[in-house]
DRENPA-3360 file (N, C-alpha, C; in nm, 2 decimals, always signed):
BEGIN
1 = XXXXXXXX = +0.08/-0.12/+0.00/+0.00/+0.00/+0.00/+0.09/+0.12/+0.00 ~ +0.18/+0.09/+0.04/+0.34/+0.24/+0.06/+0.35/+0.25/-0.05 ~ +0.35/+0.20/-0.19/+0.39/+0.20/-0.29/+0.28/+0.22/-0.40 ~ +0.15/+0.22/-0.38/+0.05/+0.31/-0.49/+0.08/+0.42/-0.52 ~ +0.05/+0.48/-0.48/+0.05/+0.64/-0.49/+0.15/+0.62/-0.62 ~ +0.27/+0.63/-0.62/+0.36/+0.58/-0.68/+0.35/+0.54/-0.79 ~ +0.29/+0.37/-0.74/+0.27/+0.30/-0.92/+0.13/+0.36/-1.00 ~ +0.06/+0.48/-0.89/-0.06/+0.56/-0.99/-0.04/+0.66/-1.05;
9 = XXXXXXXX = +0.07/+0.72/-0.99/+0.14/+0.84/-1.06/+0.24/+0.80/-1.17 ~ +0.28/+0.65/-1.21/+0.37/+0.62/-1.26/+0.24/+0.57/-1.40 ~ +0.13/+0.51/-1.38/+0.07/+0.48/-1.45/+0.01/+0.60/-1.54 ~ -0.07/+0.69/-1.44/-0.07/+0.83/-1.51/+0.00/+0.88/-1.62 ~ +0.13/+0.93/-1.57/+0.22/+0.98/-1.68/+0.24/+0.91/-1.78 ~ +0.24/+0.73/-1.80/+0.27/+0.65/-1.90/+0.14/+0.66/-2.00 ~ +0.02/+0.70/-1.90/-0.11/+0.70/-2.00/-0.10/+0.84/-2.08 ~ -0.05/+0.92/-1.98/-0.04/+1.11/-2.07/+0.02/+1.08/-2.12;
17 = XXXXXXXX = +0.15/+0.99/-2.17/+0.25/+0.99/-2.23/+0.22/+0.96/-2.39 ~ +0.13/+0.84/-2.35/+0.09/+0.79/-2.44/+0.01/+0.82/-2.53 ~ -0.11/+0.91/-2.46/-0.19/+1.02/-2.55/-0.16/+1.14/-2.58 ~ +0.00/+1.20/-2.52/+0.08/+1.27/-2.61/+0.11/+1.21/-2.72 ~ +0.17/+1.08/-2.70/+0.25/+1.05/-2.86/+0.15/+1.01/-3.00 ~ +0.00/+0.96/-2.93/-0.08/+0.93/-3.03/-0.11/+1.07/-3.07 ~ -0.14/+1.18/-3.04/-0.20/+1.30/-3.08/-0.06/+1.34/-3.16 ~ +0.04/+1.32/-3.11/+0.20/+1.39/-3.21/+0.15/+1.31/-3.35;
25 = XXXXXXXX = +0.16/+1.18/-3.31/+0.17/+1.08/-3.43/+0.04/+1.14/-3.56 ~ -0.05/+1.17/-3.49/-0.20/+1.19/-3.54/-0.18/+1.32/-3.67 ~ -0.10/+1.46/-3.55/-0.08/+1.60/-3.61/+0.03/+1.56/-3.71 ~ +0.12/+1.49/-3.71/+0.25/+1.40/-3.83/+0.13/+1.37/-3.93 ~ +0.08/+1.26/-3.88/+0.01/+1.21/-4.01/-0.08/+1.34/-4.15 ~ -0.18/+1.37/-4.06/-0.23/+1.47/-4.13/-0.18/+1.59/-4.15 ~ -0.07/+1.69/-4.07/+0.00/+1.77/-4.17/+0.10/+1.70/-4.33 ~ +0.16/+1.58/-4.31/+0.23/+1.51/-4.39/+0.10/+1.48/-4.53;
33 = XXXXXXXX = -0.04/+1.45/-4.47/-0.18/+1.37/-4.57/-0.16/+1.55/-4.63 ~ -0.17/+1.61/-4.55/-0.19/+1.80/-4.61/-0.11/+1.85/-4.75 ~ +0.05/+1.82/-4.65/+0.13/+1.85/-4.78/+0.15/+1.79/-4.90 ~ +0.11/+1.61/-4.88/+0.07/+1.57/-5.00/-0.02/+1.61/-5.08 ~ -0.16/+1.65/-5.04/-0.28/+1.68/-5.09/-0.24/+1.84/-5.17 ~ -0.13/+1.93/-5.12/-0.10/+2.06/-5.17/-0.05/+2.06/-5.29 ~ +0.06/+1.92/-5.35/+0.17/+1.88/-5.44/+0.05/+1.89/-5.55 ~ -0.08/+1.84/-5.49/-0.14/+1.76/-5.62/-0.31/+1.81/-5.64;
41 = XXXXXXXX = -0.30/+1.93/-5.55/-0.39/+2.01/-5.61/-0.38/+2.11/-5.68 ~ -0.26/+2.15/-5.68/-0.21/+2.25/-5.85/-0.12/+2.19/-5.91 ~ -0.07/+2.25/-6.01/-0.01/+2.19/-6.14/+0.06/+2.30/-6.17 ~ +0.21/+2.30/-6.17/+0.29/+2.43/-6.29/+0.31/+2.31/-6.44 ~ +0.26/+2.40/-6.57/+0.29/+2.34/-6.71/+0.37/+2.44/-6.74 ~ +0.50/+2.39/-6.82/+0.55/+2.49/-6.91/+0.45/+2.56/-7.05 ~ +0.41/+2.64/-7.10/+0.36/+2.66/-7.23/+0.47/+2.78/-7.32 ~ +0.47/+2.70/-7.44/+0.54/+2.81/-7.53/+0.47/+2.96/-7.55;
49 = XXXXXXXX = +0.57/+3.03/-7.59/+0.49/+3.19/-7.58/+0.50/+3.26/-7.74 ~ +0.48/+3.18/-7.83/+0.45/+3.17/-8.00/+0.38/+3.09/-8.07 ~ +0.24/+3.09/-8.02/+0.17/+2.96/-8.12/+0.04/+3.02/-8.07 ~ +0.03/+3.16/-8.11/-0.15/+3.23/-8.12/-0.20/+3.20/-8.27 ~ -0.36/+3.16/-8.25/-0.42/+3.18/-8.11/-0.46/+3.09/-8.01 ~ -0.34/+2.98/-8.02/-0.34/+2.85/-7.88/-0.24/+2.89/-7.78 ~ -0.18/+2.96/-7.81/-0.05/+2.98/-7.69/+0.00/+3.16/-7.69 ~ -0.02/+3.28/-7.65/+0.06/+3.38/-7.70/+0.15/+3.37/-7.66;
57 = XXXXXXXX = +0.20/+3.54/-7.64/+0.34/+3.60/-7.57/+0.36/+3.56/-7.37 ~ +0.22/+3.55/-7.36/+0.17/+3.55/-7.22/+0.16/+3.39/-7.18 ~ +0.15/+3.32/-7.27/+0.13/+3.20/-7.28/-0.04/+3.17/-7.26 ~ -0.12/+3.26/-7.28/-0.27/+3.24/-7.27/-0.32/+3.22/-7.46 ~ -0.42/+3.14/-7.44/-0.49/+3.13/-7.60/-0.60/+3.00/-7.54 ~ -0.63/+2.93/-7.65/-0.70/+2.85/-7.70/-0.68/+2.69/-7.61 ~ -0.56/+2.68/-7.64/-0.49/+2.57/-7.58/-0.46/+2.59/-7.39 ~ -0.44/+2.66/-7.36/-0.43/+2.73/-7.20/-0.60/+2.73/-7.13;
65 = XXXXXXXX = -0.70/+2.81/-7.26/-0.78/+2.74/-7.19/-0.83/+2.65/-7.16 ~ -0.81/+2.53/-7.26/-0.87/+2.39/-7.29/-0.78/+2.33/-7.14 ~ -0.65/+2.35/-7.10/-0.61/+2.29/-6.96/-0.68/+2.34/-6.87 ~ -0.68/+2.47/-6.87/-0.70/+2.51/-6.72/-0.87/+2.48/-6.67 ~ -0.92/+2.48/-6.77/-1.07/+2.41/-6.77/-1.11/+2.24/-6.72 ~ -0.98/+2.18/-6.80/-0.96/+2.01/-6.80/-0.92/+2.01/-6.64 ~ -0.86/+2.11/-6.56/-0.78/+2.03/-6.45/-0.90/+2.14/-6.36 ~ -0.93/+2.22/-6.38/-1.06/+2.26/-6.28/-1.17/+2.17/-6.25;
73 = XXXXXXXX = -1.19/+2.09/-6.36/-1.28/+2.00/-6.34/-1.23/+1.94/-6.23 ~ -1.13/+1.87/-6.23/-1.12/+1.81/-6.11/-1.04/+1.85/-6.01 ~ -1.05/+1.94/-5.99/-1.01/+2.03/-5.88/-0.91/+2.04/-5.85 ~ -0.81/+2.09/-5.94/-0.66/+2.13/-5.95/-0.66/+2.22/-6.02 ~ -0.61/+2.36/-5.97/-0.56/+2.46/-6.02/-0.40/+2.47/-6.08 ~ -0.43/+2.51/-6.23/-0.30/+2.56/-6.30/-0.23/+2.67/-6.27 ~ -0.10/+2.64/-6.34/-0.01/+2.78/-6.28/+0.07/+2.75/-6.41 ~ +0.11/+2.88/-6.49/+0.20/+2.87/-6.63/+0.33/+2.91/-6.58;
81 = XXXXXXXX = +0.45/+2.82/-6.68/+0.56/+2.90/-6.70/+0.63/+2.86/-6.81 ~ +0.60/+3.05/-6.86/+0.60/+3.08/-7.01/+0.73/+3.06/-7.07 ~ +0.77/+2.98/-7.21/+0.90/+2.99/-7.23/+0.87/+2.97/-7.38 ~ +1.01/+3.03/-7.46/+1.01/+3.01/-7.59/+0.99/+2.78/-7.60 ~ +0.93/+2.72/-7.71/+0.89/+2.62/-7.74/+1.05/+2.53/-7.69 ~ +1.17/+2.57/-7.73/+1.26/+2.49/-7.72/+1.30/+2.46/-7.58 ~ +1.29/+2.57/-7.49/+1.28/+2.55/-7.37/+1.22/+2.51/-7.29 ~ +1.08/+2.49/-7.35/+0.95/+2.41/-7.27/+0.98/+2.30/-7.30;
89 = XXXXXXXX = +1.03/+2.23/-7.42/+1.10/+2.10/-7.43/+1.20/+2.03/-7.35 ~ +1.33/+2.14/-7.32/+1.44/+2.09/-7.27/+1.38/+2.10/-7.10 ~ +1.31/+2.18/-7.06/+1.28/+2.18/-6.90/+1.17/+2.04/-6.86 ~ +1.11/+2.00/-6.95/+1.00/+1.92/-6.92/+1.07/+1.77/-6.94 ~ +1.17/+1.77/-7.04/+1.27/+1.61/-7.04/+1.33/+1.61/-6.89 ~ +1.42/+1.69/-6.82/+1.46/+1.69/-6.73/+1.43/+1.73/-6.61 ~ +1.26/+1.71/-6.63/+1.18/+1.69/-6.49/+1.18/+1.83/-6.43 ~ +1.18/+1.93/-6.45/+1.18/+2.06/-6.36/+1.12/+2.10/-6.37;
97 = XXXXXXXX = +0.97/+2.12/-6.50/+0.77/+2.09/-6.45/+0.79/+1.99/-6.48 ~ +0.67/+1.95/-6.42/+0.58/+1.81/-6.45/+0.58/+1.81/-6.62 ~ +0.54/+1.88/-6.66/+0.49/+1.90/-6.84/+0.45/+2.00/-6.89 ~ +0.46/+1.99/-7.02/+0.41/+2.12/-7.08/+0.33/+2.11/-7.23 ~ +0.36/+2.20/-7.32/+0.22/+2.20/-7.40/+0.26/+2.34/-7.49 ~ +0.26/+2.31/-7.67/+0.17/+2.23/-7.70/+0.24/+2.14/-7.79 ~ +0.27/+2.01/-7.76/+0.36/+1.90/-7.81/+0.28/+1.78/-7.89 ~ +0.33/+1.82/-8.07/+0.27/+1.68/-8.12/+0.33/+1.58/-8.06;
105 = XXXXXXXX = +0.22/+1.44/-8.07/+0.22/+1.30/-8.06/+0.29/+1.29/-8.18 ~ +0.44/+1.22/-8.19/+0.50/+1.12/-8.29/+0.60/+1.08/-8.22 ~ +0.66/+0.96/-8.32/+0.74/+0.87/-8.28/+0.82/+0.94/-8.26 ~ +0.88/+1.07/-8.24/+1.04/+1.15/-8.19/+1.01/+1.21/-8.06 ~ +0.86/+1.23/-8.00/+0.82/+1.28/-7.89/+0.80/+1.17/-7.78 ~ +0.74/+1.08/-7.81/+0.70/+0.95/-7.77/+0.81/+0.91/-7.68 ~ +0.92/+0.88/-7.76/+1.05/+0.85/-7.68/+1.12/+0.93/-7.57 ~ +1.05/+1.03/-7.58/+1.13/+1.11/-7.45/+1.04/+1.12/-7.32;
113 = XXXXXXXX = +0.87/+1.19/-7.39/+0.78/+1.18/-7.27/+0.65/+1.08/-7.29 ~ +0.63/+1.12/-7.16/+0.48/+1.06/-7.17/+0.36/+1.14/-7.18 ~ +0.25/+1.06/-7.26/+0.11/+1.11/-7.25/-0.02/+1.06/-7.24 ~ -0.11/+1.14/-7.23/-0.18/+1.10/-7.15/-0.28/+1.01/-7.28 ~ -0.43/+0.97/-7.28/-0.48/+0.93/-7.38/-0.58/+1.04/-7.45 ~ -0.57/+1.15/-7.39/-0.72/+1.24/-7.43/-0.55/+1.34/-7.51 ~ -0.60/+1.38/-7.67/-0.54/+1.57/-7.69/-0.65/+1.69/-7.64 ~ -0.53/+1.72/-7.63/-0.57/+1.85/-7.62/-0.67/+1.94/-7.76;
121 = XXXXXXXX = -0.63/+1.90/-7.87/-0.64/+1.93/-8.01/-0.65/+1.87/-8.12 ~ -0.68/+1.92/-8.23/-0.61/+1.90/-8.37/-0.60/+2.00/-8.46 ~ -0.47/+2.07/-8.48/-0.44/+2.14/-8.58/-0.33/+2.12/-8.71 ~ -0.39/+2.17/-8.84/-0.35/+2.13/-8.95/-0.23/+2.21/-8.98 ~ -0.09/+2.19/-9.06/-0.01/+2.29/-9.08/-0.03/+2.22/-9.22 ~ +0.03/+2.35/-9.31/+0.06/+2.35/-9.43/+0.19/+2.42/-9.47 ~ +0.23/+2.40/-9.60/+0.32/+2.45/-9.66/+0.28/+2.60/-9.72 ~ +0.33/+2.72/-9.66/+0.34/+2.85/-9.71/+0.47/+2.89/-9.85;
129 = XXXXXXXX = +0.39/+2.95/-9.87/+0.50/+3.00/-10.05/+0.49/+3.18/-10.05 ~ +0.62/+3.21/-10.07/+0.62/+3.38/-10.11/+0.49/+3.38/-10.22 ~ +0.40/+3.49/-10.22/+0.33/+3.54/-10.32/+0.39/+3.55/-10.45 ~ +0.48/+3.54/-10.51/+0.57/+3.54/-10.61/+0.57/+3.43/-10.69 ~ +0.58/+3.28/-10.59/+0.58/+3.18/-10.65/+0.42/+3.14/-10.75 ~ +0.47/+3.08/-10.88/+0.38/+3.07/-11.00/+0.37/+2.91/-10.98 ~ +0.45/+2.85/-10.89/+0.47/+2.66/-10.95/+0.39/+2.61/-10.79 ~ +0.30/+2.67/-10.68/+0.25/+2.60/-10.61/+0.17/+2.54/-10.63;
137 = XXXXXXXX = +0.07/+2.59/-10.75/-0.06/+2.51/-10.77/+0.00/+2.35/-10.80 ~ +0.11/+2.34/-10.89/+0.21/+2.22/-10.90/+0.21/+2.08/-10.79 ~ +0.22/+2.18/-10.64/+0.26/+2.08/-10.56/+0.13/+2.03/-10.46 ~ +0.13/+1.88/-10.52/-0.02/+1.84/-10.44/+0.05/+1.77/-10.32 ~ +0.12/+1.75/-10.29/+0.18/+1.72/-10.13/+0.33/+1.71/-10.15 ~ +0.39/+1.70/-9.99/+0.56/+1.72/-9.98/+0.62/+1.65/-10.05 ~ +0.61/+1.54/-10.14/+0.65/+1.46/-10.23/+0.69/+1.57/-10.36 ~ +0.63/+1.65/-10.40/+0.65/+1.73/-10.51/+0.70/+1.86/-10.48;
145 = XXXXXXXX = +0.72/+1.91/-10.37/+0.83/+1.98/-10.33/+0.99/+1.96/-10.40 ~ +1.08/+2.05/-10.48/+1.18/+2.00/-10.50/+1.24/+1.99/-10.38 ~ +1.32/+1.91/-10.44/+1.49/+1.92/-10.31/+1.54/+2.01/-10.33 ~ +1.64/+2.05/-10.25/+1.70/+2.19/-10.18/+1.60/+2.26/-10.12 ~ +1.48/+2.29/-10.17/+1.40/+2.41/-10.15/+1.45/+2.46/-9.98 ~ +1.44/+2.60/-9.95/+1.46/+2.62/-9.85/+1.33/+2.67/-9.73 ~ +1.32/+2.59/-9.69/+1.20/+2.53/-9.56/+1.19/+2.62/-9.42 ~ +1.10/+2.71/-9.43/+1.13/+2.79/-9.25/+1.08/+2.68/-9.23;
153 = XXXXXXXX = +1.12/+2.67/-9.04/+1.03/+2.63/-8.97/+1.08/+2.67/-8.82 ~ +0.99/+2.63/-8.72/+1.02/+2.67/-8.55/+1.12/+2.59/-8.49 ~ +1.18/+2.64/-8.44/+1.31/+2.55/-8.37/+1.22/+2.45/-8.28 ~ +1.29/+2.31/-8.30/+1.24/+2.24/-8.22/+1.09/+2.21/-8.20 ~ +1.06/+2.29/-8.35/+0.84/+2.21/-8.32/+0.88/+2.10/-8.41 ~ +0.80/+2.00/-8.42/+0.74/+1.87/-8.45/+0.67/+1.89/-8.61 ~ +0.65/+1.86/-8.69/+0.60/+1.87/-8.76/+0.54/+1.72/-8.83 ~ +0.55/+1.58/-8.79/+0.50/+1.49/-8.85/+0.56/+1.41/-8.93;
161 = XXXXXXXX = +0.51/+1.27/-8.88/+0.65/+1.17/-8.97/+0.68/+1.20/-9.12 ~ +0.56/+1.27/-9.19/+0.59/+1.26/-9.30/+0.69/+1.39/-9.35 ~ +0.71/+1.47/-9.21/+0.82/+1.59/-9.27/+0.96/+1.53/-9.22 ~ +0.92/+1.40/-9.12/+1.06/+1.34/-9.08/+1.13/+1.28/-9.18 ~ +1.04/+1.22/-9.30/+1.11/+1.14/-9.40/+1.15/+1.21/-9.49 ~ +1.09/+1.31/-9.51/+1.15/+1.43/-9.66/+1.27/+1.56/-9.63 ~ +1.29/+1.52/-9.47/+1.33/+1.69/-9.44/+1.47/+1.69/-9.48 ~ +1.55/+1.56/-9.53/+1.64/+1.57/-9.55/+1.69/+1.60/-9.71;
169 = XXXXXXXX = +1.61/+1.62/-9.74/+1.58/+1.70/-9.91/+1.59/+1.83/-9.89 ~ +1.51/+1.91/-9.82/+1.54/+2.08/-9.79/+1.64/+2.09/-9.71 ~ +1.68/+2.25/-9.76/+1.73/+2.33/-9.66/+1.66/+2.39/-9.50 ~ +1.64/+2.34/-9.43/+1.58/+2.37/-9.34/+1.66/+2.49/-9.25 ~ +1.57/+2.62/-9.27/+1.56/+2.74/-9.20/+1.51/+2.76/-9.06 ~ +1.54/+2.75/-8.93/+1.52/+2.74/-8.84/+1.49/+2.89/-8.74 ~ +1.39/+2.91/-8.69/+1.42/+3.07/-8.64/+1.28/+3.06/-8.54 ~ +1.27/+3.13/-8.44/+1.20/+3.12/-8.34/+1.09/+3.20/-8.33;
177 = XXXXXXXX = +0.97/+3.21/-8.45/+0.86/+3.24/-8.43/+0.77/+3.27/-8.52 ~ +0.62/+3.30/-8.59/+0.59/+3.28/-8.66/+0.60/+3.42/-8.74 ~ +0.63/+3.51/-8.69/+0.66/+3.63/-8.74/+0.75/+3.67/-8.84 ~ +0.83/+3.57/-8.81/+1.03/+3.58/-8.89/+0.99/+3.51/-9.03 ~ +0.91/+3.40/-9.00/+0.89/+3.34/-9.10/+0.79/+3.40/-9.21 ~ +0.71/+3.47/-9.20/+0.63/+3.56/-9.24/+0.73/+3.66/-9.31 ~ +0.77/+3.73/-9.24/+0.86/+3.84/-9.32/+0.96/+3.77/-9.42 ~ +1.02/+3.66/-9.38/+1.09/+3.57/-9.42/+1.05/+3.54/-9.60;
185 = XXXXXXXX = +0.90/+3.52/-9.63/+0.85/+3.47/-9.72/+0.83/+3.58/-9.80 ~ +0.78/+3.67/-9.72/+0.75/+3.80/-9.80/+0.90/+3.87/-9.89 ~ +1.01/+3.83/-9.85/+1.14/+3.89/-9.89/+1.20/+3.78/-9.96 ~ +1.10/+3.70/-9.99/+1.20/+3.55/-10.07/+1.35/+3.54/-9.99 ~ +1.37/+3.53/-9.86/+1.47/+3.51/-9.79/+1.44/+3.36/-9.75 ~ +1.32/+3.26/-9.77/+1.27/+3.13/-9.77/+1.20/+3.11/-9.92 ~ +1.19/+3.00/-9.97/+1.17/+2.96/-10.03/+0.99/+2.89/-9.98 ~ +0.95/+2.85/-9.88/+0.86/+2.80/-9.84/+0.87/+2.81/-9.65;
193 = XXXXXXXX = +0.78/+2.76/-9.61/+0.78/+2.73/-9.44/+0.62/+2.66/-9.44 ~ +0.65/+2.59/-9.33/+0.54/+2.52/-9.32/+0.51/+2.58/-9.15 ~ +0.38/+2.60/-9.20/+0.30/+2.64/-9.04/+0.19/+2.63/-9.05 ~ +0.12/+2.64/-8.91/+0.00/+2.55/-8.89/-0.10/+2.70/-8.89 ~ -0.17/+2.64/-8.99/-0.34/+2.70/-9.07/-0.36/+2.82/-8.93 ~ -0.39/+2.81/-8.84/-0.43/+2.88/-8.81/-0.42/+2.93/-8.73 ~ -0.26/+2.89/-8.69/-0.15/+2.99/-8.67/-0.10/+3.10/-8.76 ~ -0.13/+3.08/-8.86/-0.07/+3.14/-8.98/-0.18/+3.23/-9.02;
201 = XXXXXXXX = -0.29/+3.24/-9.02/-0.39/+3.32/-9.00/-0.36/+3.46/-8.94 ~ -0.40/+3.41/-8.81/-0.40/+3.49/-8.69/-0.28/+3.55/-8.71 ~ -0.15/+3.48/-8.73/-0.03/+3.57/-8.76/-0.03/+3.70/-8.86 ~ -0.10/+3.66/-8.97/-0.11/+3.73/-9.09/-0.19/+3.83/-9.05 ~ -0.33/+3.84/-8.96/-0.39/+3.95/-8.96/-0.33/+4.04/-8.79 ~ -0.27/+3.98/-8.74/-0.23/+4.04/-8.59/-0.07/+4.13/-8.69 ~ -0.03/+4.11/-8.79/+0.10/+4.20/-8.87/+0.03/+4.26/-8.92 ~ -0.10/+4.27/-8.96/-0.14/+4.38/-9.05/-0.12/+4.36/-9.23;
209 = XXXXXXXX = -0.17/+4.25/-9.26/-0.10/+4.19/-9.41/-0.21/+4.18/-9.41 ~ -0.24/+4.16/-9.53/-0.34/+4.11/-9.66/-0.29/+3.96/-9.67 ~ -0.37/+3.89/-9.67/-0.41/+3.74/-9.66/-0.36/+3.69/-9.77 ~ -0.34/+3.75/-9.88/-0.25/+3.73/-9.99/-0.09/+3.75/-10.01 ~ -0.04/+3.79/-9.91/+0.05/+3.80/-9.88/+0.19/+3.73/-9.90 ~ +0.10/+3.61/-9.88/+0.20/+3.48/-9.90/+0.07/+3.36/-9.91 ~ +0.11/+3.25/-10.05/+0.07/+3.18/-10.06/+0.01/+3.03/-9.97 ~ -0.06/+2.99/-9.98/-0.09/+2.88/-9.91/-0.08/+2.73/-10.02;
217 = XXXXXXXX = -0.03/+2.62/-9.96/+0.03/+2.53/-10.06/-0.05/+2.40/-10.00 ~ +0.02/+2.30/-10.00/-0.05/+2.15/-9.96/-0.03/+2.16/-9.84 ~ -0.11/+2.06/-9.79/-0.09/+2.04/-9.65/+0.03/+1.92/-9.60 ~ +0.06/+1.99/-9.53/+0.21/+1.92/-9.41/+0.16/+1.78/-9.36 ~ +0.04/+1.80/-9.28/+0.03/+1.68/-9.15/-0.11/+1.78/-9.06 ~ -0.16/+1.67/-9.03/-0.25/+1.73/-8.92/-0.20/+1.64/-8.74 ~ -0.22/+1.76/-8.69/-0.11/+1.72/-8.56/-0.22/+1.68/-8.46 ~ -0.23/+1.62/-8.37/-0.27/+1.56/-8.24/-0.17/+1.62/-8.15;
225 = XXXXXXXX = -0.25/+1.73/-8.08/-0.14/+1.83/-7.97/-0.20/+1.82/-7.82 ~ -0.07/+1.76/-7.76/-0.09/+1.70/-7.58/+0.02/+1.82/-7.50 ~ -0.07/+1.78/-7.36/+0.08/+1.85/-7.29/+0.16/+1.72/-7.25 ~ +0.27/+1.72/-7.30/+0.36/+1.62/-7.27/+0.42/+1.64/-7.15 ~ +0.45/+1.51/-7.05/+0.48/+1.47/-6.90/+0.59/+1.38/-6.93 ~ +0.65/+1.46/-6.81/+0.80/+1.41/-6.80/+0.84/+1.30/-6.71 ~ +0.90/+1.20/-6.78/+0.97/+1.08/-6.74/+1.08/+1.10/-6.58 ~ +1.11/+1.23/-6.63/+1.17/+1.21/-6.49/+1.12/+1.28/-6.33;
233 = XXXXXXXX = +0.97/+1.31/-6.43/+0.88/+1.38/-6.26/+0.80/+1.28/-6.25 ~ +0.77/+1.25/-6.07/+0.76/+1.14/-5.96/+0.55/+1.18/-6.03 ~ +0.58/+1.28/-6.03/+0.41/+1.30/-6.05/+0.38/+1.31/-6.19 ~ +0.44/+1.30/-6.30/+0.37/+1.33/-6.43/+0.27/+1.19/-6.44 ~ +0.30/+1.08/-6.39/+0.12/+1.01/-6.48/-0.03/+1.04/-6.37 ~ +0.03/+1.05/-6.23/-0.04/+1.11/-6.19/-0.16/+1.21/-6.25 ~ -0.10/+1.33/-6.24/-0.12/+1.46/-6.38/-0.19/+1.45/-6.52 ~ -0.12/+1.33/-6.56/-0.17/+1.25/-6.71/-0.31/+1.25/-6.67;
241 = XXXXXXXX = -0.30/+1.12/-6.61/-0.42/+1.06/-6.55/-0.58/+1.18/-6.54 ~ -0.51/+1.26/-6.43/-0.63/+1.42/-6.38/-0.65/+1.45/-6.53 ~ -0.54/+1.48/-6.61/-0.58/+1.60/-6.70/-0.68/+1.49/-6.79 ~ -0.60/+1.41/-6.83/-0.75/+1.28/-6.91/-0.91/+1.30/-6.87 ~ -0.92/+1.29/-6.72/-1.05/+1.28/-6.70/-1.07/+1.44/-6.72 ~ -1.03/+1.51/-6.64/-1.12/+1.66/-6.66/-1.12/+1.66/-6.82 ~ -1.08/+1.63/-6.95/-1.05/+1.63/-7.06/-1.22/+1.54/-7.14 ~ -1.18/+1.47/-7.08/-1.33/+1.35/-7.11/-1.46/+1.44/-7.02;
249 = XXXXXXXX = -1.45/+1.49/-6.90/-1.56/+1.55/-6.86/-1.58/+1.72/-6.91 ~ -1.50/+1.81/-7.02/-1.54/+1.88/-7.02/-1.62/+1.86/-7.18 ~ -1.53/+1.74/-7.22/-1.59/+1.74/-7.33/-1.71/+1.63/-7.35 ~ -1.73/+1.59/-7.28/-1.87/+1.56/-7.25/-1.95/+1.62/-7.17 ~ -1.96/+1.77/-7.11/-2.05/+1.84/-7.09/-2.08/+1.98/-7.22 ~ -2.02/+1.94/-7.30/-2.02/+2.04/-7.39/-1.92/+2.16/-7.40 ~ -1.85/+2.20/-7.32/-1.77/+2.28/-7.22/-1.64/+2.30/-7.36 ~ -1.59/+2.17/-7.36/-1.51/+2.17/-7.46/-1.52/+2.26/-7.60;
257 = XXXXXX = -1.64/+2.21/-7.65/-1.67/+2.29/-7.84/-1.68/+2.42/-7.83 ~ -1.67/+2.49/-7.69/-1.67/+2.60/-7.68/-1.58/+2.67/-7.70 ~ -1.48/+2.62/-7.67/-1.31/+2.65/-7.64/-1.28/+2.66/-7.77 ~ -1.33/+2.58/-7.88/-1.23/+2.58/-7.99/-1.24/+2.69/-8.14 ~ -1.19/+2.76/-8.19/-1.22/+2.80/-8.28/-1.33/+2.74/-8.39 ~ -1.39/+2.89/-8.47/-1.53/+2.84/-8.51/-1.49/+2.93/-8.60;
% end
């Protein structure tokens, strides 16, 4: 009996002790459930800042809103970071965003990242010709293009297996934006460039040209455009996965055909 008191105060503190450590363990768990839940309720994408009217200077257009719409659905907010196209490439291989956009599906892209099953798109490019040229009507696809001809195009965009197997016939003109290329045509400084319809549009009337300007020739390829997810971020199929479904539910509430040029 000299020794209760004792083994009650010893019992006590082992019980406080012990619903100290479950309450620690409890506040671990769910600040740790928290900061996971923060990783993966927003999203930074790289987006290029030259492909209006899907991407501008700001990196807002057509294509920005088709994501930010796709990942609201399921309740993840976007955050952009804007870079010329070549650098949205090289940052997204080596994992530093999750992914970016707006990146044809082919076999040269394939091999580096991953994607999801839903596009984002489909936009057509074609072959542009200085107004000068008399021999376009000539060419019914890149097959009848001569060789040498000298070819703008975007550093580092995609253009389609079928410009993968001919490109080694042109001179390919490389320069970073659809503007250069434009001027480019107009001064017979290119022989041709291939850019996408309606990119090339919007470019033509945001310079202030006449639509005649520069010819329009055969078509290039029609592109399937994703945000491409990087192999070496812990969360890109995660990501994949979200952006898929908000993608299938906006365009199954109609939400989608809204977004796209008409």
């Amino acid at each position: 009996m000299i020794f209760a008191p004792a083994f009650f105060t010893s019992m006590f503190s082992l019980k406080r002790l012990t619903t100290i450590t479950v309450f620690m363990l409890l506040l671990i768990i769910g600040s740790t459930a928290q900061a996971d839940n923060s990783k993966t309720n927003s999203v930074v994408l790289a987006v290029e800042d030259s492909w209006p009217p899907y991407a501008d200077a700001n990196g807002q257009g057509i294509a920005t809103n088709i994501v930010q719409q796709a990942f609201a659905a399921v309740g993840i907010k976007l955050f952009l970071k804007v870079s010329p196209y070549a650098r949205v490439l090289d940052i997204v291989e080596k994992g530093l965003v999750v992914g970016g956009y707006n990146v044809t599906r082919q076999t040269s892209t394939e091999e580096k990242f991953l994607f999801g099953q839903q596009a984002l798109l489909t936009a057509s490019a074609s072959f542009y010709f200085p107004a000068s040229n008399c021999q376009v009507f000539k060419y019914k696809s890149i097959a009848d293009i001569p060789d040498g001809t000298r070819v703008g195009i975007i550093i580092n965009y995609e253009y389609g297996n079928s410009f993968e197997q001919h490109k080694h016939r042109f001179k390919q003109v490389r320069v970073s934006n659809q503007t250069q290329i434009i001027n480019m045509l107009k001064l017979n400084r290119i022989d041709s460039a291939i850019m996408f319809d309606e990119v090339a549009n919007y470019t033509i009337k945001s310079m202030g040209l006449d639509e005649k300007s520069i010819k329009k020739g055969p078509l290039n390829h029609t592109s399937e455009i994703y945000v491409a997810f990087s192999r070496a971020h812990e969360n890109a199929r995660f990501f994949a996965d979200k952006l898929d479904q908000g993608l299938l539910y906006i365009k199954e509430s109609g939400q989608y055909a809204k977004l796209l040029p008409h």
